[in-house]
Backbone as a ProteinNet text record, in pm:
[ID]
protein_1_A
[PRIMARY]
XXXXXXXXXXXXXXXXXXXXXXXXXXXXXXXXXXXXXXXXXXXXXXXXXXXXXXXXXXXXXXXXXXXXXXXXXXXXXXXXXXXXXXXXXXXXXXXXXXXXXXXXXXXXXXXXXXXXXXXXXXXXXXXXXXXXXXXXXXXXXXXXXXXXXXXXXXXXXXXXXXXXXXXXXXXXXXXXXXXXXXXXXXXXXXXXXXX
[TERTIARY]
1157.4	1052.8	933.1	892.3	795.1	614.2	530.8	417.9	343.9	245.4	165.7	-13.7	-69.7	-163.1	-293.4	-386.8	-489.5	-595.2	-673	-762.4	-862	-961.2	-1088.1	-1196.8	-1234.2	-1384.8	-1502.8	-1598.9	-1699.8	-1752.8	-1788	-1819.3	-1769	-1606.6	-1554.9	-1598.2	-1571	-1607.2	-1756.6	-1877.9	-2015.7	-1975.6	-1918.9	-1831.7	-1817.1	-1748.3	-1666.3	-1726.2	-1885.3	-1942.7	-1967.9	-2006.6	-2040.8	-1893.1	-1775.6	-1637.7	-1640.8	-1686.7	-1629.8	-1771.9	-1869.9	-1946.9	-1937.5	-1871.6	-1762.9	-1637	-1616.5	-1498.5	-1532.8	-1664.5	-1726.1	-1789.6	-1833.7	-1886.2	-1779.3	-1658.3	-1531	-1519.6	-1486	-1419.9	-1534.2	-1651.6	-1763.5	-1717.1	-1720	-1629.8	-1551.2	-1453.8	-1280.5	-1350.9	-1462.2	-1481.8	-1546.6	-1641.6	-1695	-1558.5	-1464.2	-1365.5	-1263.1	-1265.1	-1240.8	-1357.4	-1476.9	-1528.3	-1516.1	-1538.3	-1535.3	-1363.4	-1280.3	-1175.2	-1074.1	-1123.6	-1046.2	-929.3	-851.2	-725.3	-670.9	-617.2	-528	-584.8	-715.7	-812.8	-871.3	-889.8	-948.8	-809	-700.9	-571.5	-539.9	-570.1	-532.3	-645.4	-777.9	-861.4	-872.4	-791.5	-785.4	-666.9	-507	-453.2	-486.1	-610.6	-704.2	-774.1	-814.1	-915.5	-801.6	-694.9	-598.1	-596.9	-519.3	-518.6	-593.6	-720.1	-852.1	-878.3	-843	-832.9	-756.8	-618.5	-509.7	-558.6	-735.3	-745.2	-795.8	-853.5	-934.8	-867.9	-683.8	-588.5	-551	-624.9	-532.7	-594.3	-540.9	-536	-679.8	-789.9	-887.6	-997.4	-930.8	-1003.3	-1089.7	-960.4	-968.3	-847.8	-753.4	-643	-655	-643.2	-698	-577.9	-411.6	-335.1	-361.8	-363.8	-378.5	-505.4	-637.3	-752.8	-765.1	-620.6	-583.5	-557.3	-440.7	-364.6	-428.4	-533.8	-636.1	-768.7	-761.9	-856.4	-773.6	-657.7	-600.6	-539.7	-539.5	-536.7	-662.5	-783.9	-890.6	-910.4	-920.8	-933.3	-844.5	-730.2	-623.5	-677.3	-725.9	-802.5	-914.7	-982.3	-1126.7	-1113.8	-1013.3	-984.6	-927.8	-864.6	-792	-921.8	-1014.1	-1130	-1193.3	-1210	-1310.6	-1280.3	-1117	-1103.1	-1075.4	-1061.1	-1081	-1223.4	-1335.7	-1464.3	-1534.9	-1453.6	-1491.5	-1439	-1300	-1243.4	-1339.1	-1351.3	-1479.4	-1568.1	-1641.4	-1761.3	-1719.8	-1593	-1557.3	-1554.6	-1441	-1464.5	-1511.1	-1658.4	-1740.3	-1831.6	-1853.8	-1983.6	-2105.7	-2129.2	-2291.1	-2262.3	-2399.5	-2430.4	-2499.7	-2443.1	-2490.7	-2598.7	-2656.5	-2770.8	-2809.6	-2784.4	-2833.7	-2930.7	-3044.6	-3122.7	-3068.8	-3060.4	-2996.8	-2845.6	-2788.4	-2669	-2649.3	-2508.2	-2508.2	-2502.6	-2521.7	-2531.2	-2409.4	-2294.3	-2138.5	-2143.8	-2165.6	-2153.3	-2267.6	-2312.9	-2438.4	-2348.6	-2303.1	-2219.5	-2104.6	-2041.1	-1902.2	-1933.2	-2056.7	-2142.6	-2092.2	-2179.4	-2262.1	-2097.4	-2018.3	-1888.1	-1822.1	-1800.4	-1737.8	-1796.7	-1920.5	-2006	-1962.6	-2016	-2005.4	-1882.9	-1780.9	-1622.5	-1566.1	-1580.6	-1549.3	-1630.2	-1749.6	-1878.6	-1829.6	-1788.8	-1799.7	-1644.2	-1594.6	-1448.6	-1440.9	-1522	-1539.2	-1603.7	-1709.4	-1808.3	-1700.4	-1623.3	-1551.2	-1424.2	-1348.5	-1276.6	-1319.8	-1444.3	-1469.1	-1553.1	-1608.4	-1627.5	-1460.6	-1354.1	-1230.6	-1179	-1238.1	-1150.3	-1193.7	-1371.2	-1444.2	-1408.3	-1365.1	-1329.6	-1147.8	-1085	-951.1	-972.8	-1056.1	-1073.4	-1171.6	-1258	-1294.6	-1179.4	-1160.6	-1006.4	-919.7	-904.5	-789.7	-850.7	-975.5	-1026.7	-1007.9	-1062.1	-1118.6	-932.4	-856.4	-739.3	-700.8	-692.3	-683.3	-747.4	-870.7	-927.9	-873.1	-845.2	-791.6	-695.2	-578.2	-451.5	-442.5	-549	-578.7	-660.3	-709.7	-750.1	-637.1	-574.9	-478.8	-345.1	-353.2	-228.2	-195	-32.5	4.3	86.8	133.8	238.9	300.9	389.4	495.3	494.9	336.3	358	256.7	270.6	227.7	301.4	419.5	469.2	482.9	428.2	412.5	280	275	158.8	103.4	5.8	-34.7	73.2	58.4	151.9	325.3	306.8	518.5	541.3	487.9	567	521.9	651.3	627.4	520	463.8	383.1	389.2	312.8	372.8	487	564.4	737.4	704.5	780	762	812.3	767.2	905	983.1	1089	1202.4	1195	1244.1	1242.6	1280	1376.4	1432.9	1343.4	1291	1155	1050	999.2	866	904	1053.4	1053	1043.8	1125.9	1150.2	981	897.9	770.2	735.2	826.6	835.6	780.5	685.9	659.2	770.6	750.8	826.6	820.3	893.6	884.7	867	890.7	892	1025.4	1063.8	1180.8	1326.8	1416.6	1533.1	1603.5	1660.7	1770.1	1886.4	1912.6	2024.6	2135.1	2180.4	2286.2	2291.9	2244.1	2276.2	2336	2451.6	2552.2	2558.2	2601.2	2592.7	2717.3	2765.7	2889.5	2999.5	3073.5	3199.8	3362.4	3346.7	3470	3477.4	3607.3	3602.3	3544.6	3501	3440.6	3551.3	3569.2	3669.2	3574.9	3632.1	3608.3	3713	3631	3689.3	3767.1	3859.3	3939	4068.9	4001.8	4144.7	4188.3	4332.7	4424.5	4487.3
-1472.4	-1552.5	-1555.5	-1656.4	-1684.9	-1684.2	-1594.5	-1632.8	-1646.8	-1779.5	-1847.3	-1816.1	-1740	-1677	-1779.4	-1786.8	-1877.2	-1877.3	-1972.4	-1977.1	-1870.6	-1759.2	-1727.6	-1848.9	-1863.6	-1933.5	-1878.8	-1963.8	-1918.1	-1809.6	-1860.9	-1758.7	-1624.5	-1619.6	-1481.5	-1434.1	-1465.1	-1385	-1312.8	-1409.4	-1373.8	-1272.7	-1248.3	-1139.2	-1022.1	-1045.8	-913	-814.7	-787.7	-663.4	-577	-694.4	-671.8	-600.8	-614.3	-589.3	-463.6	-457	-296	-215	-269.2	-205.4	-136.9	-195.9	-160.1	-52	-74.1	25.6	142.3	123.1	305.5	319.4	272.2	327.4	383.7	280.6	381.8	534.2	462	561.4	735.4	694.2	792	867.5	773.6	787.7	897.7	848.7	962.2	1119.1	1140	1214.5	1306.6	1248.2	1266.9	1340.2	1291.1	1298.5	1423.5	1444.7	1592.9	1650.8	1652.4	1757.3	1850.2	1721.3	1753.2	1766.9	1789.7	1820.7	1717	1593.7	1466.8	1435.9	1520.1	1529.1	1335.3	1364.4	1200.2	1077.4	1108.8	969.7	937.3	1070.2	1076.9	988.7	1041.2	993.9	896.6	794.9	666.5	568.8	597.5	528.3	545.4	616.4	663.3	539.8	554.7	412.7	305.2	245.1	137.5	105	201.8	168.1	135.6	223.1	209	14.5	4.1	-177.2	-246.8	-213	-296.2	-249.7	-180.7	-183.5	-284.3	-324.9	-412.8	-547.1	-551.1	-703.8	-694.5	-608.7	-610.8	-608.1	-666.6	-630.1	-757.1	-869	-992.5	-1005.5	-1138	-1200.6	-1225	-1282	-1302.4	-1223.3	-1095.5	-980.7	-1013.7	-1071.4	-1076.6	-1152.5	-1093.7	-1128.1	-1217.1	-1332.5	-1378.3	-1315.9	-1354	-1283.6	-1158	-1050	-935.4	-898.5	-1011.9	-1001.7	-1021.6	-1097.7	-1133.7	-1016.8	-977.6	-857.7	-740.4	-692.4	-626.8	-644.1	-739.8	-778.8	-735.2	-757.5	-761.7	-634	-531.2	-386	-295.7	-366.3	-316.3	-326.6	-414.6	-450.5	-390.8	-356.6	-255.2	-129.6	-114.2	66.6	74.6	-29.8	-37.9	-32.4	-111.7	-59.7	44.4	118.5	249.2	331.2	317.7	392.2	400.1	304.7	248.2	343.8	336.2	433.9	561.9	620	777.7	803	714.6	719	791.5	673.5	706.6	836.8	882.6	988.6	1106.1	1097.1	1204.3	1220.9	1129.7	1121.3	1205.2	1157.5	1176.5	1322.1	1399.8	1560.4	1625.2	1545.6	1661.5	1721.3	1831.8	1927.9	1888.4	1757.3	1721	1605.9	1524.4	1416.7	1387.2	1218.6	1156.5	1219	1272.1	1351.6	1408.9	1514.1	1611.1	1705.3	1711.6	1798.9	1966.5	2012	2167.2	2187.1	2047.6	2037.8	2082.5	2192.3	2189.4	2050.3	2102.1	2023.7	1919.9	1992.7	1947.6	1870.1	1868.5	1751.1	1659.1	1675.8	1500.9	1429.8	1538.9	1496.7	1364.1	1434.9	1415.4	1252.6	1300.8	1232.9	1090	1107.5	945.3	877.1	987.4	951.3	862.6	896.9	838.8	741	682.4	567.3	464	526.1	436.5	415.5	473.5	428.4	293.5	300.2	141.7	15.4	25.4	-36.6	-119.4	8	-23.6	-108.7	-40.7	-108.9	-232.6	-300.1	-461.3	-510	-461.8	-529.8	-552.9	-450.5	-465.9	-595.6	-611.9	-668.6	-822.7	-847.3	-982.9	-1025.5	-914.9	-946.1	-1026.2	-914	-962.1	-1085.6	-1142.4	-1243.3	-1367.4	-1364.6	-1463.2	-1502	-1373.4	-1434.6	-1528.6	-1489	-1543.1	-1692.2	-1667.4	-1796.5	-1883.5	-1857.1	-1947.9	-1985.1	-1872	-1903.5	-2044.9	-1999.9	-2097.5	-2263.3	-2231.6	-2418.2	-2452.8	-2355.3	-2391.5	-2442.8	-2383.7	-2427.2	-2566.1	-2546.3	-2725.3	-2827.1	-2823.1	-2898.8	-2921.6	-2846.7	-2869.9	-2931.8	-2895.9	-2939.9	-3096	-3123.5	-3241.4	-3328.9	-3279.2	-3349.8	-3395.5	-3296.9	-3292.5	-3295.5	-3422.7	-3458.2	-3585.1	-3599.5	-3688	-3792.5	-3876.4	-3956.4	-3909.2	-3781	-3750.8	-3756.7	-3642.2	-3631.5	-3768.8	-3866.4	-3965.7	-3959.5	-3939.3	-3945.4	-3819.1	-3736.9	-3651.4	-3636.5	-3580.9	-3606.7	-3479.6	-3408.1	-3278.2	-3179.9	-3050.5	-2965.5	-3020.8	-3095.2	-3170.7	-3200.5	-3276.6	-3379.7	-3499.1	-3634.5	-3743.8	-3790.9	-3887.9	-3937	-4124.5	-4198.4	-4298.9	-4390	-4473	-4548.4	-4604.5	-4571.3	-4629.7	-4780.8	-4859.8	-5029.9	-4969.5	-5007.9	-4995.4	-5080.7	-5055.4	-5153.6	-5310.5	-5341.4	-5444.6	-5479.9	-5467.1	-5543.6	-5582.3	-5499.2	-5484.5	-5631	-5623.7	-5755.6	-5881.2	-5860.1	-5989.6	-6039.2	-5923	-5946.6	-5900.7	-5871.9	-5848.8	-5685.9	-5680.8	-5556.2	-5524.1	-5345.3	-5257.4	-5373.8	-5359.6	-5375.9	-5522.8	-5596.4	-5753	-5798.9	-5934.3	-5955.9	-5902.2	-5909.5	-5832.8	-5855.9	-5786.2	-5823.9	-5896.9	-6013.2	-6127.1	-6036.3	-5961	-5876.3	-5727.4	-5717.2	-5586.6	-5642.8	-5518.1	-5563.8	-5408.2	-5437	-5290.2	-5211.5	-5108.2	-5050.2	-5166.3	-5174.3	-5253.8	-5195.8	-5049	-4976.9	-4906.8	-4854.9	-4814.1	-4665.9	-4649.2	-4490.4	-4373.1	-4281.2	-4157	-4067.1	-3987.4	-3876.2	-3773.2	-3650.9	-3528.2	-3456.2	-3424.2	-3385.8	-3495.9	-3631.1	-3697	-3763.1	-3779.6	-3817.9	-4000.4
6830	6890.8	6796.3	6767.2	6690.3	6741.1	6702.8	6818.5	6666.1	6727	6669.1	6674.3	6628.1	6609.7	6622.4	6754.5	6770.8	6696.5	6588.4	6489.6	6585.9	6514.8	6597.9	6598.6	6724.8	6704.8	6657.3	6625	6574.1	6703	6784.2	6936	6929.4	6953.6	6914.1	6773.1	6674.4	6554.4	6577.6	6655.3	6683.8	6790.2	6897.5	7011.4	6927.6	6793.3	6722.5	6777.9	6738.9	6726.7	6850.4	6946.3	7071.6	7169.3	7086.1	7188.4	7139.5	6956.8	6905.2	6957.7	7012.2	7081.2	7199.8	7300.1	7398.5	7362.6	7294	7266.1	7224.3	7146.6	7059.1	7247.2	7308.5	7449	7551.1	7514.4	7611.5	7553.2	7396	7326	7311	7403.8	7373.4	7535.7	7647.7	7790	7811.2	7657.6	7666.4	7599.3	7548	7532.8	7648.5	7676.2	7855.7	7949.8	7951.9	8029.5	7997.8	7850.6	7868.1	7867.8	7840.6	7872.4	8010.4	8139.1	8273.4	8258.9	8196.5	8261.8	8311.8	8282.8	8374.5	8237.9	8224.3	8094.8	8132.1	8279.2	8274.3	8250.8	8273.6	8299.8	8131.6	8073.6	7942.6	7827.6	7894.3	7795.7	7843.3	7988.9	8017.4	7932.5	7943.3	7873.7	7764.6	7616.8	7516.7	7504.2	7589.4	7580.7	7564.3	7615.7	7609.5	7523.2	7480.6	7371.7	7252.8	7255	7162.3	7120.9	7232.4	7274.3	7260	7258.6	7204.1	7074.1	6986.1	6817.5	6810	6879.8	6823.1	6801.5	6920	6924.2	6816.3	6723.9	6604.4	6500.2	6506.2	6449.2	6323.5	6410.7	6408.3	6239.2	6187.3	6055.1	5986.3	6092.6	6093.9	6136.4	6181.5	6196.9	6393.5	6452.6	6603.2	6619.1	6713.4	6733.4	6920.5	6918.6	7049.3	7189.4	7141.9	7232.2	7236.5	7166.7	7204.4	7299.1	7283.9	7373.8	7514.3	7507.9	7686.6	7705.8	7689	7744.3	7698.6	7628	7628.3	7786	7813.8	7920.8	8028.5	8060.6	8155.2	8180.7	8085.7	8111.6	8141.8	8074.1	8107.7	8223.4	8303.9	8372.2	8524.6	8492.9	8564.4	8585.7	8454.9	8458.2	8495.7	8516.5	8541.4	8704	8762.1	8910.5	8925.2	8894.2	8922.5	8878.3	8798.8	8795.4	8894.3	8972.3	9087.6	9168.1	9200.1	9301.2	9285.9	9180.9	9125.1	9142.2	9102.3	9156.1	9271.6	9378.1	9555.7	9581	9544.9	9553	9536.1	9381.1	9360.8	9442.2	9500.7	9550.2	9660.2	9751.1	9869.9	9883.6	9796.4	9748.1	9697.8	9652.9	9581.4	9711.1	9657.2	9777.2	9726.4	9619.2	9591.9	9580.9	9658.1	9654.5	9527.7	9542.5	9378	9344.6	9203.1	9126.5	9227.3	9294.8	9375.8	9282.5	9367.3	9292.7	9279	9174.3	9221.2	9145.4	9139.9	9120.1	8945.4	8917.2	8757	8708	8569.6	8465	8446.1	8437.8	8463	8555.7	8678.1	8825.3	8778.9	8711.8	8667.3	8604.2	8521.4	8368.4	8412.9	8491.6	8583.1	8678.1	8741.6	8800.1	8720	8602.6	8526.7	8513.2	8424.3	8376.5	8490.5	8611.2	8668.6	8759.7	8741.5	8798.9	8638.8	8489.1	8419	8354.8	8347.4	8349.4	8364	8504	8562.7	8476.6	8497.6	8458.2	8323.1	8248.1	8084.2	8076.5	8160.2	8127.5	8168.6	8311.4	8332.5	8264.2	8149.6	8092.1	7928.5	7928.9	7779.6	7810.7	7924.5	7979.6	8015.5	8008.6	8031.5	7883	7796.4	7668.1	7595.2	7645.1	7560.4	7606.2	7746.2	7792.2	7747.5	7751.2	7715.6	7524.3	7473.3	7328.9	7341.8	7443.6	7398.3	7489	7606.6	7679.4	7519.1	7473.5	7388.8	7238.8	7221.3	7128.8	7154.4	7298.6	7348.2	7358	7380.4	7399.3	7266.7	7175.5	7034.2	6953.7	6985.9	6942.1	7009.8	7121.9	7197.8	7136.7	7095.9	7049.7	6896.8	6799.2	6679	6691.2	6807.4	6832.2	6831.5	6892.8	6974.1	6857.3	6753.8	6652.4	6560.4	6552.3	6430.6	6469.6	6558.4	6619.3	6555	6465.6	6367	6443	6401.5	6489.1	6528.6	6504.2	6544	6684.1	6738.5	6862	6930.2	6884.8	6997.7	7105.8	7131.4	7232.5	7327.4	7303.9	7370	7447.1	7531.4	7629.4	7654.1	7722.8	7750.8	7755.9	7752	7836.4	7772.1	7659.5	7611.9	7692.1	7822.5	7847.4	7797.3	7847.2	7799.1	7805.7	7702.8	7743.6	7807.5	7796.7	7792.1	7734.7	7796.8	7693.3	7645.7	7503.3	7383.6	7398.1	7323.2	7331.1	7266.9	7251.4	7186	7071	6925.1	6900.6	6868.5	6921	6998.6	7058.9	7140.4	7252.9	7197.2	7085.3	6950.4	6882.5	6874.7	6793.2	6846.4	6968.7	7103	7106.4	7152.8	7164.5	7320	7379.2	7509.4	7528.1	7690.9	7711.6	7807.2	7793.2	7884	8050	8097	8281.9	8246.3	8173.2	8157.7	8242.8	8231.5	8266.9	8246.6	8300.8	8315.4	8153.6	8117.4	7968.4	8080.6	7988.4	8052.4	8017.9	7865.9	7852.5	7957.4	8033.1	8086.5	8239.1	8192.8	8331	8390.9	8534	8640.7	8596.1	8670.3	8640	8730.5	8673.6	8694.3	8722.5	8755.9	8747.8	8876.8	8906.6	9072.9	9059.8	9164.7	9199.9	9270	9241.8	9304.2	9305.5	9435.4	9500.1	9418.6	9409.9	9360.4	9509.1	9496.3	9601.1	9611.8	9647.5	9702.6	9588.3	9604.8	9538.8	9573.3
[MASK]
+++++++++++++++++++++++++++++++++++++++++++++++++++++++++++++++++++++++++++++++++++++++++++++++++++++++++++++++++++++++++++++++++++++++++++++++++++++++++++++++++++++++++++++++++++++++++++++++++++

């Protein structure tokens, strides 16, 4: 299978910094996350960030497919954060920044309010570069479209019928009068089964 790599737009390339900005803030997160001890959460969002280097992978130094499916995992973990969140909240013996409270439960605290946060804000950074990718390619497509595909229409399908050329020459349009040479079927019809 052949995959065809979407030009970056000017927009995304201006994005670059702002996504690997996001990612040194997760990737600052996964550190947060062992400290307090959160081993699974620290190594699920360490996966992620993984996946968001790949978008920084591509030819042009932003790979637009990998930015979807970068968004669309962030975005997975950013809800499963949400609710590891409430959880916490639910079983901890201190309320949010409790005065009194160690150092560790602030820590724990911030980590798991800004988790989610960072991960929807990195997740709609990555989407907004492949959603602009994708127009920015349509539009080239759509410039630098040769005869071949005149006949093709949005999305490959047809587009409007061609004349034939027989008709081009007659002078005649499509849906004009009937061709005097065309005759119906003329042969008997059978049923499969009878004999």
């Amino acid at each position: 299978m052949v995959e065809i790599e979407m030009p970056p737009s000017n927009y995304a390339i201006r994005m670059r910094p702002w996504f690997i900005a996001t990612l040194v803030m997760l990737m600052v997160i996964v550190v947060g996350k062992f400290i307090i001890s959160d081993f699974w959460g620290a190594v699920s969002l360490f996966f992620v960030v993984l996946m968001g280097i790949l978008v920084l992978s591509g030819e042009h130094g932003i790979s637009a497919t990998n930015a979807l499916f970068y968004s669309v995992m962030a975005m997975i973990s950013g809800i499963f954060d949400v609710i590891s969140c409430m959880l916490y909240f639910q079983h901890s013996k201190y309320k949010a920044y409790e005065h009194g409270a160690p150092n560790i439960v602030i820590l724990a605290q911030t980590i798991f309010i800004i988790s989610p946060i960072a991960l929807f804000i990195s997740a709609a950074v990555s989407y907004s570069i492949f959603s602009d990718c994708q127009q920015h390619s349509e539009e080239l497509l759509g410039m630098h479209r040769g005869p071949v595909f005149d006949d093709i229409g949005p999305y490959g399908i047809g587009g409007p019928p061609r004349q034939r050329p027989q008709q081009q020459q007659q002078g005649r349009q499509v849906g004009g009068p009937p061709d005097r040479n065309w005759q119906a079927f003329q042969g008997q019809g059978h049923q499969l089964g009878n004999t």
